[in-house]
C-alpha positions in Angstrom: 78.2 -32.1 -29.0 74.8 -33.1 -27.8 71.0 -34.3 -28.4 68.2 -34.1 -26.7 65.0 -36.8 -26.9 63.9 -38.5 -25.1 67.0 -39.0 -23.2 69.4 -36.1 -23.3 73.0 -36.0 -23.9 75.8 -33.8 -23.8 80.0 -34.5 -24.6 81.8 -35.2 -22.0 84.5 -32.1 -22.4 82.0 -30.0 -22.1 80.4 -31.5 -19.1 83.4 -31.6 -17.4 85.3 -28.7 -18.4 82.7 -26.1 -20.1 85.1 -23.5 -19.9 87.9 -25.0 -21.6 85.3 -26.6 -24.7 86.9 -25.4 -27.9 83.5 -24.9 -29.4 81.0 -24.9 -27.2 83.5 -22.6 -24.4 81.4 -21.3 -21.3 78.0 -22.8 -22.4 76.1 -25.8 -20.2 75.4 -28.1 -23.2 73.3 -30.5 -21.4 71.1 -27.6 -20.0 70.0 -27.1 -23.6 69.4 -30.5 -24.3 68.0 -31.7 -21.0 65.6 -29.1 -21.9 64.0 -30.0 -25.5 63.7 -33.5 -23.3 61.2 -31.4 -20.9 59.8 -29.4 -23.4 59.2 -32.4 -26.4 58.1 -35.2 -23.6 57.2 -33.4 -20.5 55.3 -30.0 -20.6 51.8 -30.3 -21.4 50.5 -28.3 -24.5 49.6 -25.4 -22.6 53.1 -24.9 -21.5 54.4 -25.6 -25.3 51.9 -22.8 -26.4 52.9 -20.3 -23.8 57.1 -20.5 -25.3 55.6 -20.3 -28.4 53.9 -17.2 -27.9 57.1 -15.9 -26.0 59.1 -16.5 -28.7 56.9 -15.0 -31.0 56.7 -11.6 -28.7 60.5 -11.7 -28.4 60.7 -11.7 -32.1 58.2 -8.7 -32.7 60.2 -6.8 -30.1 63.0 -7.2 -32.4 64.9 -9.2 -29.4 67.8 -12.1 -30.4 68.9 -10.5 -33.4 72.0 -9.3 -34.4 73.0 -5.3 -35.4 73.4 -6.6 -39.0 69.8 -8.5 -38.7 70.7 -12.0 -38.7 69.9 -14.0 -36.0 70.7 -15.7 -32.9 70.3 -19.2 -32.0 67.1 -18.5 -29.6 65.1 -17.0 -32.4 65.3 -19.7 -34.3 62.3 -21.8 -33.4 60.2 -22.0 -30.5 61.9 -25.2 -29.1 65.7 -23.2 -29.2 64.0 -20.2 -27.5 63.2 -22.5 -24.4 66.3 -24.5 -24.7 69.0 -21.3 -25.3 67.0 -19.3 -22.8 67.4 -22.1 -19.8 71.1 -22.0 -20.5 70.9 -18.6 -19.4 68.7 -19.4 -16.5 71.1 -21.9 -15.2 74.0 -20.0 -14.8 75.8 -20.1 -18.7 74.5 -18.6 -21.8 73.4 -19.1 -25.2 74.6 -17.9 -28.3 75.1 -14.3 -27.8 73.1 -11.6 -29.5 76.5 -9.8 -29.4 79.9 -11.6 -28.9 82.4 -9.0 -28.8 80.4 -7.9 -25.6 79.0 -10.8 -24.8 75.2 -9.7 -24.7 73.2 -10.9 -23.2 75.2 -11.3 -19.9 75.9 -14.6 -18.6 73.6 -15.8 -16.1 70.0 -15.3 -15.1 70.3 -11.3 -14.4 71.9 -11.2 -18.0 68.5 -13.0 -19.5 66.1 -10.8 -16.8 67.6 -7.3 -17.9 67.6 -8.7 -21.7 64.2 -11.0 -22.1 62.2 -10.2 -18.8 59.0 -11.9 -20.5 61.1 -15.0 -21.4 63.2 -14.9 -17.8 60.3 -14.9 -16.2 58.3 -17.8 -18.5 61.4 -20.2 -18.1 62.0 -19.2 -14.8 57.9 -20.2 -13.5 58.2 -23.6 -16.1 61.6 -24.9 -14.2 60.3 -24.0 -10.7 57.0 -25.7 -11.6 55.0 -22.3 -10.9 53.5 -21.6 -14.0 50.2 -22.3 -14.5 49.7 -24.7 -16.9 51.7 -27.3 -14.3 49.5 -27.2 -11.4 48.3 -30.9 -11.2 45.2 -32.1 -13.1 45.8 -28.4 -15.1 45.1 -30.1 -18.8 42.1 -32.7 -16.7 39.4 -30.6 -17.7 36.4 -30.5 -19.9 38.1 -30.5 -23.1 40.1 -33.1 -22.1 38.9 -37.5 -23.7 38.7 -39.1 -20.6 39.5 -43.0 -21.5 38.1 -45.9 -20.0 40.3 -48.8 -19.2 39.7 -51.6 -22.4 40.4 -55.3 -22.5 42.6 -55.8 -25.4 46.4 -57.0 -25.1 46.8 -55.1 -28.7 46.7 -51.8 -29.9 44.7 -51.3 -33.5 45.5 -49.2 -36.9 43.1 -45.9 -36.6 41.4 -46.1 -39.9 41.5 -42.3 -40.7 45.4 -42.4 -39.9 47.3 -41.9 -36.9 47.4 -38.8 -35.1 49.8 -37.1 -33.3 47.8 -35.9 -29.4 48.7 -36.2 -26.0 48.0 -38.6 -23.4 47.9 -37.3 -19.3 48.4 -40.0 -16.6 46.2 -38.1 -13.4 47.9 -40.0 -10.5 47.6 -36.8 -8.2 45.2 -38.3 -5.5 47.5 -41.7 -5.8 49.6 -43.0 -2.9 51.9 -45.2 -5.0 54.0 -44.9 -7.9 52.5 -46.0 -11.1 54.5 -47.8 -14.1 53.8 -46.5 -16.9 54.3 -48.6 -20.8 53.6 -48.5 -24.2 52.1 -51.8 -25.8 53.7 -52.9 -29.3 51.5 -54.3 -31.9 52.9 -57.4 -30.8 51.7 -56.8 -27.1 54.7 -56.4 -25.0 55.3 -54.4 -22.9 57.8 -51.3 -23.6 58.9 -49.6 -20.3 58.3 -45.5 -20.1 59.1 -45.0 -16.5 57.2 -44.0 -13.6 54.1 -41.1 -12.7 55.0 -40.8 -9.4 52.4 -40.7 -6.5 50.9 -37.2 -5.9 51.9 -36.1 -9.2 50.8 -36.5 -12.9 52.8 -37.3 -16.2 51.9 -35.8 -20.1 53.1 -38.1 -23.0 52.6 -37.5 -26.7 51.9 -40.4 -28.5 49.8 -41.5 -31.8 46.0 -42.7 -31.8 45.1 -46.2 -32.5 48.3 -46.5 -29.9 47.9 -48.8 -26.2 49.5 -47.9 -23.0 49.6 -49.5 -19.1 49.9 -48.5 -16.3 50.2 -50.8 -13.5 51.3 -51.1 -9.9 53.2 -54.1 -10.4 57.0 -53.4 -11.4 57.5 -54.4 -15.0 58.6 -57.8 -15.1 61.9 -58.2 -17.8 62.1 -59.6 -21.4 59.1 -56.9 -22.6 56.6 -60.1 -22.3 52.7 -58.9 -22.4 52.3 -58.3 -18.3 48.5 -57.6 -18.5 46.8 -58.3 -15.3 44.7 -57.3 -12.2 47.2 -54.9 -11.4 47.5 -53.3 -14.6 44.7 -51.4 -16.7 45.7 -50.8 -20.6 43.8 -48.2 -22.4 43.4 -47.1 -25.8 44.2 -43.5 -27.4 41.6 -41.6 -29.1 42.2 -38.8 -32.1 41.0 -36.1 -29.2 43.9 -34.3 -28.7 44.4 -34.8 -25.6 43.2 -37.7 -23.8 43.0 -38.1 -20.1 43.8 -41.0 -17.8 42.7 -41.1 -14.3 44.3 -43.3 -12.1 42.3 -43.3 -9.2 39.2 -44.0 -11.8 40.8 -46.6 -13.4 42.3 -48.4 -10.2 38.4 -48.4 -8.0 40.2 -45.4 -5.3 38.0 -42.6 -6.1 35.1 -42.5 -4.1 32.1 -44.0 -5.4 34.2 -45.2 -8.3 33.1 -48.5 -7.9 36.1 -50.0 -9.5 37.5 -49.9 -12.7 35.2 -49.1 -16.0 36.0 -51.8 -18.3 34.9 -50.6 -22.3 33.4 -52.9 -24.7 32.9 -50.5 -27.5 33.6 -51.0 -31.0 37.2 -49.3 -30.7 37.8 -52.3 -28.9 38.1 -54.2 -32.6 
C-alpha cells in the first residue's frame, strides 16, 4: 500500500516491518513513493527529461525484462523507472527482473552492476549533483521571466490552460520565502517554503496566480496580499521564472520591485 503526490504515503506494516510485509516483503514502499513526490513536484524538466531518456536506453538495451519478455515494474513508464530504481538505491529493491534469483541484487551495488547508466542518474538526482539541479540551472534565456502584477485574482487564459512550470529563484536570498497559490476567489492556498540560498520548481497551469511573501501565512486562507508579498501571474511559456531578489528590490540596481500593468493584468 501506498501513493505518492504531492504528499507521499506508505502502510504502516511495511514501514515498520518491510521484511515481514506479506506483499510488498523486503521492499521500502515509501522510497518509491516519496520519489514520484520529487520527481512530479520537485525536479525541474531537465531532470524529468534526463529519466526519460534513461529509461528509454535501458529499454533498447533490452534491460528490466523478464526471460519470457514480459516486463518488470521499472520499465513500465518513465516515472516507475525513477521510483523502482531509488528503491534500489536506498538499500531495498524493486520488482525483480528475476525472482527465483532475485536479480537484480538488493541494494545499490545490485542496481550499479545491473543499470550502471540508471545507478548513476538516480544516484547524481538524490545527491543533488546532477546537472540540471545546480541553482538558477532552468533561469536562463529560454526561461519567461515574470514581473510581479497587482491583481488579488488569477484570470481564465483565453486559448486554455496550460500545463508549464513555474521556478522560484531565491538563491541570492537570506530568508525563507512562503510560497502560495491564489484561488479564483483570492485566498491564499499554502505550498510551503523556497528556502534561503536555494530555489523551488512547481508545475502549475497558465492563467494561474502565486505569492510569495516573507510574511508567514496568516490562517483561515484569507487574501494576505501586501508589502511583503509580490503575486505574479503564469504565462503559457513553458517555463516561467521568478526571481526573488528582482521581485523583492535586493538585486543590485534593482531599484525595487517591477510592478506590470499590462493587458494580462485584465
Amino acid at each position: 500500500r501506498g501513493m505518492g503526490g504531492l504528499q507521499a504515503s506508505c502502510g504502516e506494516e511495511n514501514l515498520l516491518a518491510p521484511e515481514a510485509d506479506p506483499r510488498y516483503r523486503g521492499r521500502c514502499v515509501l522510497s518509491h513513493e516519496l520519489s514520484h513526490t520529487v520527481m512530479d513536484h520537485g525536479l525541474p524538466a531537465a531532470a524529468r527529461a534526463a529519466i526519460t531518456a534513461c529509461w528509454e536506453g535501458a529499454w533498447r538495451k533490452g534491460l528490466w525484462r523478464r526471460p519470457d519478455g514480459s516486463c518488470a515494474y521499472a520499465a513500465s513508464a518513465p516515472e516507475e523507472y525513477f521510483a523502482e530504481l531509488s528503491m534500489w538505491y536506498w538499500g531495498s529493491h524493486g520488482e525483480f527482473v528475476d525472482d527465483a534469483n532475485r536479480l537484480p541484487t538488493p541494494g545499490p551495488w545490485g542496481l550499479a552492476r545491473y543499470d550502471p547508466d540508471g545507478f548513476a542518474l538516480v544516484g547524481a538526482l538524490w545527491s543533488g549533483r546532477h546537472a540540471s539541479l545546480a541553482p538558477g540551472a532552468a533561469s536562463n534565456e529560454t526561461a519567461c521571466k515574470l514581473r510581479a502584477v497587482r491583481l488579488a485574482r488569477p484570470a481564465s487564459d483565453p486559448q486554455g490552460a496550460q500545463p508549464v512550470e513555474m521556478e522560484v529563484d531565491n538563491s541570492r536570498g537570506e530568508t525563507d520565502l512562503y510560497l502560495a497559490w491564489i484561488n479564483g476567489s483570492g485566498a491564499a492556498h499554502s505550498y510551503g517554503v523556497v528556502a534561503a540560498h536555494s530555489y523551488h520548481v512547481q508545475r502549475t497551469f497558465s492563467g494561474h496566480v502565486w505569492e510569495i511573501s516573507r510574511v508567514a501565512p496568516p490562517g483561515g486562507g484569507e487574501d494576505r496580499a501586501s508589502s511583503g508579498s509580490r503575486r505574479f501571474r503564469i504565462s503559457r511559456h513553458s517555463l516561467n521564472l521568478i526571481d526573488a531578489a528582482v521581485a523583492f528590490g535586493d538585486e543590485v540596481g534593482a531599484g525595487g520591485p517591477v510592478i506590470s500593468g499590462s493587458g494580462s493584468e485584465a
